[in-house]
C-alpha positions as CSV (number, residue, x, y, z in Angstrom):
1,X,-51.6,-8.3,3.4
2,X,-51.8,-12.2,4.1
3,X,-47.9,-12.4,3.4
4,X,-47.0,-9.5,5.7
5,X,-49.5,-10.5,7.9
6,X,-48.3,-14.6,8.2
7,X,-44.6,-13.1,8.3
8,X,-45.3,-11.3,11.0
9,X,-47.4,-13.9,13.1
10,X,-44.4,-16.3,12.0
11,X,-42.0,-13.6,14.0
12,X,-43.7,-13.3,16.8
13,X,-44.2,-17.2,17.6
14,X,-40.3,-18.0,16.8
15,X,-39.2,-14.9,19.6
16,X,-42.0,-16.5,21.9
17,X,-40.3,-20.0,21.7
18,X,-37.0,-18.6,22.4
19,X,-38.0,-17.0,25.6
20,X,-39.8,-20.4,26.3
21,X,-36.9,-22.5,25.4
22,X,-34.8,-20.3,27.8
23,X,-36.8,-20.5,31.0
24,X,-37.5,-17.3,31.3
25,X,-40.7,-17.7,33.6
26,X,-38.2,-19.5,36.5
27,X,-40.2,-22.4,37.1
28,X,-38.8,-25.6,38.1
29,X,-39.2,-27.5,34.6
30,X,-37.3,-24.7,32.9
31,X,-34.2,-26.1,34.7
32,X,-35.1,-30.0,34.6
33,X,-31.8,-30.5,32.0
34,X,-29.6,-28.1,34.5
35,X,-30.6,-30.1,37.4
36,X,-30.3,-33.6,35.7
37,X,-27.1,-32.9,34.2
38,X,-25.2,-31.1,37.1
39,X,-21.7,-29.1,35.9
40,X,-21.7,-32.0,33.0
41,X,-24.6,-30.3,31.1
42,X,-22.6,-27.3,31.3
43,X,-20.1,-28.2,29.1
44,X,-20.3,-28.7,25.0
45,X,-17.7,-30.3,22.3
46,X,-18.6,-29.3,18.5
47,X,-20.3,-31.5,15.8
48,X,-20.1,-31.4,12.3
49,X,-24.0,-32.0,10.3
50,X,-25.9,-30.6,7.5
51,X,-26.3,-27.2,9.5
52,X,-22.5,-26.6,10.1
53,X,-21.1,-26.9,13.1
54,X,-23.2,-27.2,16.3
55,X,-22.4,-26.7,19.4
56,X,-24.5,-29.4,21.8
57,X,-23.9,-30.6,25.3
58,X,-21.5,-33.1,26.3
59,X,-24.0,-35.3,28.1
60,X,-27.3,-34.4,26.5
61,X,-30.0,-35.5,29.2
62,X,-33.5,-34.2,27.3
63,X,-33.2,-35.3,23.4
64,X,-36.1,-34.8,20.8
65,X,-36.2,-36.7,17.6
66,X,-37.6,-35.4,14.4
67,X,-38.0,-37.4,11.8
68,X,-36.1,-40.0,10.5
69,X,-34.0,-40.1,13.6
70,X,-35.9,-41.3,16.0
71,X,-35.8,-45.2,15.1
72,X,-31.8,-45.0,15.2
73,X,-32.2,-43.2,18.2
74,X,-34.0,-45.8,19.5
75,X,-32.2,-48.5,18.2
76,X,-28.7,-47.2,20.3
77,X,-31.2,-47.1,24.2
78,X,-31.9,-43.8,23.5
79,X,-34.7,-42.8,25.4
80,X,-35.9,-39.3,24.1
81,X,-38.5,-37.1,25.6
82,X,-40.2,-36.0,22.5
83,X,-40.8,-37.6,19.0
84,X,-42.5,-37.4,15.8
85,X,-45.0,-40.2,14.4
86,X,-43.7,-43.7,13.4
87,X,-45.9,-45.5,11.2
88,X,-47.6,-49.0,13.3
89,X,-46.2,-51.2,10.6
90,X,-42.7,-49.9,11.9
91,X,-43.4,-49.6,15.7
92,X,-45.0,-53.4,15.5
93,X,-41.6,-54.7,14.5
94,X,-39.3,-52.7,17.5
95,X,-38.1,-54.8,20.2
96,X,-40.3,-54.3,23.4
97,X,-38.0,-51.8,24.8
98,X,-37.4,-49.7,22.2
99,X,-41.4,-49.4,21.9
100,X,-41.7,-48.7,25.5
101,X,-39.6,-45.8,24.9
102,X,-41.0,-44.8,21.8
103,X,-44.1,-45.0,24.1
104,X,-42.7,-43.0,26.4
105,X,-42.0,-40.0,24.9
106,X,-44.2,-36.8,24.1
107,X,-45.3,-37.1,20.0
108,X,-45.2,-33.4,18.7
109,X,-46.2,-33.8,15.1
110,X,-46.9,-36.2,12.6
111,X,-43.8,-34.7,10.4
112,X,-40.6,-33.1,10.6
113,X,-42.3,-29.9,8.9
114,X,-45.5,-30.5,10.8
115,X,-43.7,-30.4,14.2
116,X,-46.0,-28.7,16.8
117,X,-43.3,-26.1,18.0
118,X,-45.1,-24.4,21.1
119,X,-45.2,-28.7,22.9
120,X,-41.4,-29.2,21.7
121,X,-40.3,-25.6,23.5
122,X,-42.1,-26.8,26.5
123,X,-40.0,-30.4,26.6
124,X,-37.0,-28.1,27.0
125,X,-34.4,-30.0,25.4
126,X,-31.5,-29.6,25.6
127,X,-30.6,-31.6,21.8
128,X,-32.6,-32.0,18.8
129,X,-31.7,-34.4,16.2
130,X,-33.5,-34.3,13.0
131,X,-33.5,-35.6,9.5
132,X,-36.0,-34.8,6.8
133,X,-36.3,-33.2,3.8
134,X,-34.6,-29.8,2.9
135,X,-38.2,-28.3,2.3
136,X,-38.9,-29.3,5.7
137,X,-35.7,-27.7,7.0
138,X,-36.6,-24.2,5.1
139,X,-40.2,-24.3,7.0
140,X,-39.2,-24.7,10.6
141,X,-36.0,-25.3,10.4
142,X,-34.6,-21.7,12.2
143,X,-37.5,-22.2,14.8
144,X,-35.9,-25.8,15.7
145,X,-32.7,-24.0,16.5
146,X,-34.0,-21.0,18.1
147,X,-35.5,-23.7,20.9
148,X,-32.5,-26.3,21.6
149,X,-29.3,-26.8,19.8
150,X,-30.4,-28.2,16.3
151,X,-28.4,-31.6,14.6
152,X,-29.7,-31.8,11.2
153,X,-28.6,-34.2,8.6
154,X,-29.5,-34.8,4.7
155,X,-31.7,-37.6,3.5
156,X,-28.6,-38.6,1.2
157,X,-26.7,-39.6,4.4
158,X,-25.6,-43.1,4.0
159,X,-26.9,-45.6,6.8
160,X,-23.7,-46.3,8.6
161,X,-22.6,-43.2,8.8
162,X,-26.1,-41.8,9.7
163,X,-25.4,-44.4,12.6
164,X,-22.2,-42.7,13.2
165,X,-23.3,-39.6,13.4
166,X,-26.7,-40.1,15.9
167,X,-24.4,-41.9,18.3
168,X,-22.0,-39.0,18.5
169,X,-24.3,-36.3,18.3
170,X,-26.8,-38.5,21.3
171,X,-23.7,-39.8,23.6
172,X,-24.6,-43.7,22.7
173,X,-20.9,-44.6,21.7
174,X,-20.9,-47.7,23.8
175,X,-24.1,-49.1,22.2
176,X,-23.0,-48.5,18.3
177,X,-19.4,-49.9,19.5
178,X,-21.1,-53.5,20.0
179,X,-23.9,-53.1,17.3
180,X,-21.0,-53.2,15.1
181,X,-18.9,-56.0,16.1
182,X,-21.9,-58.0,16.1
183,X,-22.8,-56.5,12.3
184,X,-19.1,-57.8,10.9
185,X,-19.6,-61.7,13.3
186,X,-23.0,-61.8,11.2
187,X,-21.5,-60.6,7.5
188,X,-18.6,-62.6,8.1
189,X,-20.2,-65.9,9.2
190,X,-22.7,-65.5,6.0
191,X,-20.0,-64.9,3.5
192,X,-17.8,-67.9,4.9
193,X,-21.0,-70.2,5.6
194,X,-22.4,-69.8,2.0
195,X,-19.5,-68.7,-0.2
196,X,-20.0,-71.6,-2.9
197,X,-23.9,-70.3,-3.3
198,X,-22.9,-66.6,-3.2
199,X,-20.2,-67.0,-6.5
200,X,-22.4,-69.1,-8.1
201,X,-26.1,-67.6,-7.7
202,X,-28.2,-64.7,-9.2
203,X,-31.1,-63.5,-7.2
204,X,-33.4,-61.4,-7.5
205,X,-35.4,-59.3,-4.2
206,X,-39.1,-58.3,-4.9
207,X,-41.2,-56.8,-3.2
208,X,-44.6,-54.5,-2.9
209,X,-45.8,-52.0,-0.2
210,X,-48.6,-50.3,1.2
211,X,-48.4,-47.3,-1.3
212,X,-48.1,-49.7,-4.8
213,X,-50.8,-49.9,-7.0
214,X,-53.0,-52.5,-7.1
215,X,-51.9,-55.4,-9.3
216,X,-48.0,-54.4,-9.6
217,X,-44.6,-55.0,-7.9
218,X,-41.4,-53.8,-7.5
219,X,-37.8,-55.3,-7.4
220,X,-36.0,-54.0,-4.6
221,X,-32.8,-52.5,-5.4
222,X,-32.6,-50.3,-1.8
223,X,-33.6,-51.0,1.6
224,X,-32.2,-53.9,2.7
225,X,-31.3,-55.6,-0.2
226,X,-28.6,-53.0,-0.7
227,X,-26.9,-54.8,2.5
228,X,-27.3,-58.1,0.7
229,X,-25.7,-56.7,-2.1
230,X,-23.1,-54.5,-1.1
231,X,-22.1,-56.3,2.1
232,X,-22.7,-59.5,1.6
233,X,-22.0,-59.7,-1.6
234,X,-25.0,-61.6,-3.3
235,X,-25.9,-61.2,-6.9
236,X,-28.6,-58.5,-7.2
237,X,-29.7,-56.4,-9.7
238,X,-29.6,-53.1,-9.3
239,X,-30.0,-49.7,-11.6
240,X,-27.4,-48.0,-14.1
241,X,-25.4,-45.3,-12.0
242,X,-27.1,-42.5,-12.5
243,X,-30.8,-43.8,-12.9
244,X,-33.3,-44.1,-10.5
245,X,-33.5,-47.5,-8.4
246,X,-35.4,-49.9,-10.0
247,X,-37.7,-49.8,-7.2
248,X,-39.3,-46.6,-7.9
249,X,-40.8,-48.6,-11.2
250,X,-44.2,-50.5,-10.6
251,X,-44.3,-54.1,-12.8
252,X,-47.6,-55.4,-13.7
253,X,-48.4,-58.9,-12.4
254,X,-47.8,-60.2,-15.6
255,X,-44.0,-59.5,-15.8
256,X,-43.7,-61.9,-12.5
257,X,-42.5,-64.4,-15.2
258,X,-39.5,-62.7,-16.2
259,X,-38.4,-63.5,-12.7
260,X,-37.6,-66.8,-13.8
261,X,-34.0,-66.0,-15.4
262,X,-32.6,-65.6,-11.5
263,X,-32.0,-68.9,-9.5
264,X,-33.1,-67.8,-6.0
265,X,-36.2,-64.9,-5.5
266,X,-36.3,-63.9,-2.3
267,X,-39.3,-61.6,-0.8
268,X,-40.9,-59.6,2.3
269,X,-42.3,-61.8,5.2
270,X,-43.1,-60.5,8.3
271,X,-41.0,-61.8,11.9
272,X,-43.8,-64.9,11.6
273,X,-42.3,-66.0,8.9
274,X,-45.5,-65.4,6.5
275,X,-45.5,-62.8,3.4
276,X,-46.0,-59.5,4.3
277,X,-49.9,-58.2,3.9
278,X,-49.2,-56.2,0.6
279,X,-47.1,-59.5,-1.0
280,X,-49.6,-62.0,-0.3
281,X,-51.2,-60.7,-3.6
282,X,-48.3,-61.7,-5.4
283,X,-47.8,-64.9,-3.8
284,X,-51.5,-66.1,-4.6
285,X,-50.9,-65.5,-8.5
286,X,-50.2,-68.7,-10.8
287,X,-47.3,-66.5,-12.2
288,X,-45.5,-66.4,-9.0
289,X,-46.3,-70.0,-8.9
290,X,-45.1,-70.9,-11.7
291,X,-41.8,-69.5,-10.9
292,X,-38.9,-72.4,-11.4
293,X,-37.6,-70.5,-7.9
294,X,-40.7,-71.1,-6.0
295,X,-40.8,-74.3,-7.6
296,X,-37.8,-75.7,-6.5
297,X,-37.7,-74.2,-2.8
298,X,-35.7,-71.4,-4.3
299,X,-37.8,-68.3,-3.1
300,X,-36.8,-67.0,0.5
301,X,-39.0,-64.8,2.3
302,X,-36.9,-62.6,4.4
303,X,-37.7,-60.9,6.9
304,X,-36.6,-56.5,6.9
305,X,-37.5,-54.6,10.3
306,X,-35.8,-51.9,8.9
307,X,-32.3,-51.0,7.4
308,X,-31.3,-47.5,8.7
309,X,-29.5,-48.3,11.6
310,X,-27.3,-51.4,12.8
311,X,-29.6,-52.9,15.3
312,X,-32.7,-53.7,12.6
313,X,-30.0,-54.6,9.8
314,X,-28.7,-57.5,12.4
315,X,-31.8,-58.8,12.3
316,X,-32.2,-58.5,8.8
317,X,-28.9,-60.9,8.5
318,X,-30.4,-63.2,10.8
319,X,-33.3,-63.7,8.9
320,X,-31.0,-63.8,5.7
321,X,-28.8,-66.3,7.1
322,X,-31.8,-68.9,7.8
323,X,-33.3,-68.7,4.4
324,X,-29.5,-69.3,2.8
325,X,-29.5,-72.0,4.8
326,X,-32.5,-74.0,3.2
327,X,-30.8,-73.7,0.0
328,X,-28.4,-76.6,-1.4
329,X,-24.8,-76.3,-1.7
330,X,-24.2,-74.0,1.2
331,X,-20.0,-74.6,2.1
């Protein structure tokens, strides 16, 4: 009787949020989009995602993220009318008027599955763009599209063409068009600038978050490193294909030594410059200390706002760029 009866109530809400999302009651928000978008929002061109084809406006005017969408979002001058929860470690590290926007905008749940579906109906937008997990998708996923026109994509989606995809799907062409030159001037410049150090040099990338255990590390085989690695071009470990990254393993303190078989360590610092709260535990050991890298000036602290979209990565490179550059033997 619980089933039937939380089937039911689940009915009723999703047919009350598609009269809602339709502006049935004829008051003036109902039409904010219409009015904002004139003939334009009118008209719709077809998108390819991980929900088929979706048929969105041209010039989408009222845009809710969910997810892990609404950084990139951000990061392109989006400016959308409702969002989900960004951590403060992540919203501490956006430029001032991405923040602003995040700011800006109308928070409707702390998750993709916990979205509060009643405050997103009453945004009436036009476009929602979402990426979380496929459990997520099966538990509101049909009530997402029953309010706007519904962009979903799969966590697997690889970072560029994530960034592909939210400019299409958000109309910020123009934006991603320049994030990108100014992604190949930075990757180009490193691999010219310090080509002698990048055929000659292993390193290593470790880090530790929020979430790790107390006592224990991680080397960093995704995230940003995967740039370093795959763009750049430095020597990185990373796992077997196949296996899990090595990230997802936790070292104990005590393997920091083994570190000292790679001739540059690099690690997390925040935009000061300083390790990142959860490293500083691994910086105060005598192992880490001890480290021929740290040593010798060899262990870089970098500095990773975030690697899902071009705008944080460029940043990334920057930082990446000055700590190559306090290294000897740069061409």
């Amino acid at each position: 009787m619980m089933r039937r009866g939380a089937a039911l109530a689940a009915t009723l809400l999703s047919a009350s949020l598609v009269l809602t999302a339709c502006g049935g009651d004829g008051d003036d928000t109902g039409d904010k989009a219409a009015a904002t978008g004139g003939d334009k929002a009118a008209e719709t061109r077809s998108v390819k995602a991980e929900n088929g084809t979706v048929e969105i406006p041209t010039d989408p005017k009222r845009i809710v993220t969910i997810g892990n969408t609404n950084l990139p979002f951000l990061d392109l001058g989006g400016k959308p009318v409702g969002v989900t929860e960004v951590s403060e470690s992540e919203l501490d590290v956006l430029p001032k008027d991405q923040r602003t926007a995040y700011d800006a905008a109308e928070v409707i749940g702390d998750s993709g599955g916990e979205v509060d579906l009643e405050k997103l109906a009453a945004l009436k937008p036009d476009l929602i763009l979402v990426q979380f997990s496929s459990d997520d998708w099966d538990k509101v996923g049909k009530q997402l599209e029953a309010v706007a026109p519904t962009v979903s994509w799969s966590l697997d989606t690889e970072w560029k063409a994530f960034a592909d995809a939210i400019a299409e799907a958000g109309d910020t062409a123009e934006a991603l068009k320049q994030q990108k030159a100014e992604f190949k001037e930075k990757v180009t410049k490193i691999q010219e600038t310090y080509s002698k150090i990048i055929k000659g040099t292993s390193f290593v990338d470790v880090s530790r978050g929020d979430w790790s255990d107390p006592g224990t590390f991680y080397i960093a085989d995704i995230g940003c490193s995967e740039i370093a690695r795959d763009d750049i071009g430095l020597d990185l470990p990373q796992a077997a294909e196949g296996k899990d990254p090595l990230a997802y393993e936790s070292l104990p303190f005590e393997q920091i030594g083994e570190l000292s078989k790679y001739d540059v360590v690099t690690y997390p610092v925040g935009e000061d410059g300083k390790p990142t709260e959860p490293f500083k535990s691994v910086v105060a050991t005598n192992t880490w200390k001890a480290l021929p890298a740290v040593s010798s000036g060899r262990a870089l602290g970098v500095f990773c706002p975030g690697n899902n979209s071009y705008g944080p990565v460029n940043r990334y490179l920057d930082s990446l760029d000055s700590a190559l550059a306090t290294l000897p033997g740069k061409q």
